[in-house]
C-alpha positions as CSV (number, residue, x, y, z in Angstrom):
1,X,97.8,44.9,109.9
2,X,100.7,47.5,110.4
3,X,99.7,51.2,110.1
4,X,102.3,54.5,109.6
5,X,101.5,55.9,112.3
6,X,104.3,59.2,112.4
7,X,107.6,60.2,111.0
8,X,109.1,62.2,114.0
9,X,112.6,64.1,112.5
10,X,115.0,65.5,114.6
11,X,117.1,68.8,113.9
12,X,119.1,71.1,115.7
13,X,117.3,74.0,112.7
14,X,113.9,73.3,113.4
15,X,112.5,76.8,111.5
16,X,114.6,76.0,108.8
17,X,113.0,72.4,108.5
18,X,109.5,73.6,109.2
19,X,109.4,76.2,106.7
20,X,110.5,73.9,104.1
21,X,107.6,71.0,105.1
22,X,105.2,73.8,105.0
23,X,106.0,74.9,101.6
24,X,106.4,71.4,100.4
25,X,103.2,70.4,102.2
26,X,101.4,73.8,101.1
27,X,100.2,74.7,104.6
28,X,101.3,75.8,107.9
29,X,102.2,73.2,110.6
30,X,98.4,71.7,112.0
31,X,100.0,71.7,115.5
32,X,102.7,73.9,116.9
33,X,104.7,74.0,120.6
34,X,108.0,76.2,119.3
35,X,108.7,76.6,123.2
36,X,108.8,72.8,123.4
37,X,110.4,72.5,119.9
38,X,107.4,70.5,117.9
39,X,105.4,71.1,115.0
40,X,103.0,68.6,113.3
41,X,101.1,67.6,109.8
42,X,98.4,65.7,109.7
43,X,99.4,63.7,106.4
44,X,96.7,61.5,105.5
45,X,96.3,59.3,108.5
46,X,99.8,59.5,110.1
47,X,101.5,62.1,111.4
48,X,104.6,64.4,110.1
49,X,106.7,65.8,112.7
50,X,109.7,68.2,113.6
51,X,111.4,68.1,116.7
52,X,113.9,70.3,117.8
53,X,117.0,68.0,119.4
54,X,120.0,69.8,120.7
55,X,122.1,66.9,120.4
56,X,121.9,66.4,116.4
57,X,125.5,67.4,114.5
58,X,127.5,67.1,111.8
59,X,127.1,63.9,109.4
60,X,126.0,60.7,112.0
61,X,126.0,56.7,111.2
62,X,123.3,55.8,113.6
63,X,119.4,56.7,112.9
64,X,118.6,59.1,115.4
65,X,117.7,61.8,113.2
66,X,114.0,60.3,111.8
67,X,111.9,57.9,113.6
68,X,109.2,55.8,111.6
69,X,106.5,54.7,114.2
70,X,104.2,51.8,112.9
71,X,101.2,50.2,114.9
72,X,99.5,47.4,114.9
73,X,96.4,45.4,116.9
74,X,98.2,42.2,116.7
75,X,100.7,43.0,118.7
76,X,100.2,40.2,120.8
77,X,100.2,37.9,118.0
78,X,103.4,38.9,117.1
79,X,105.0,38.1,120.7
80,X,103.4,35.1,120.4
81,X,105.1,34.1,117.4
82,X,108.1,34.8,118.3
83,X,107.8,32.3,121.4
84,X,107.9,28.8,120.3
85,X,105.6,26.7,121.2
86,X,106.9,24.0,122.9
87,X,110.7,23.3,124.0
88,X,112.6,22.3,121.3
89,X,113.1,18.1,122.0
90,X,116.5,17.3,123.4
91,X,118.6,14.0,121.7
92,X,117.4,11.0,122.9
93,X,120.6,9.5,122.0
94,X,123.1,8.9,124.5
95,X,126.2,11.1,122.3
96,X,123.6,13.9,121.2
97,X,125.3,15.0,117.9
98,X,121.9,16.2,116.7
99,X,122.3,15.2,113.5
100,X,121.7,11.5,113.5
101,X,117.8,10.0,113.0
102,X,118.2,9.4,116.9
103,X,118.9,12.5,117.6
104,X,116.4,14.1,115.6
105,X,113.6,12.4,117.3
């Protein structure tokens, strides 16, 4: 099964951010480091956070402003899926075009 575990967002405004979530969320942050740059919601069973990052400007293509973090026990399930088996069979067939009943064997 594959849990939310936390939304982390990034800002360079994290007051500004915060007091939004708190108003939206209609409490103050449930854990708060402002000399490390973090606050925290407790939303349901994941977890909402702000993050100060310095590095955060202007309009960006790549995602580095919110993180989703999912997690699962099957973790090693999944790894295993992803590694075959066995060795995929190599053509039998002396010209190996894969395609003939020979080489699909």
């Amino acid at each position: 099964m594959l849990n939310l575990n936390s939304i982390m967002i990034g800002t360079k405004q994290p007051t500004v951010l915060v007091a939004f979530y708190e108003k939206a969320l209609g409490k103050p942050a449930d854990f708060v480091d402002p000399s490390n740059g973090f606050w925290g919601w407790q939303v349901g069973s994941a977890f909402l956070s702000v993050l100060e990052h310095s590095a955060i400007e202007g309009s960006t293509k790549e995602p580095g402003r919110v993180m989703f973090n999912f997690e699962t026990d099957q973790a090693s399930s999944v790894l295993i899926a992803r590694t075959p088996p066995n060795p995929p069979a190599q053509p039998t067939s002396s010209h190996g075009c894969g395609t003939c009943s020979a080489c699909q064997r």
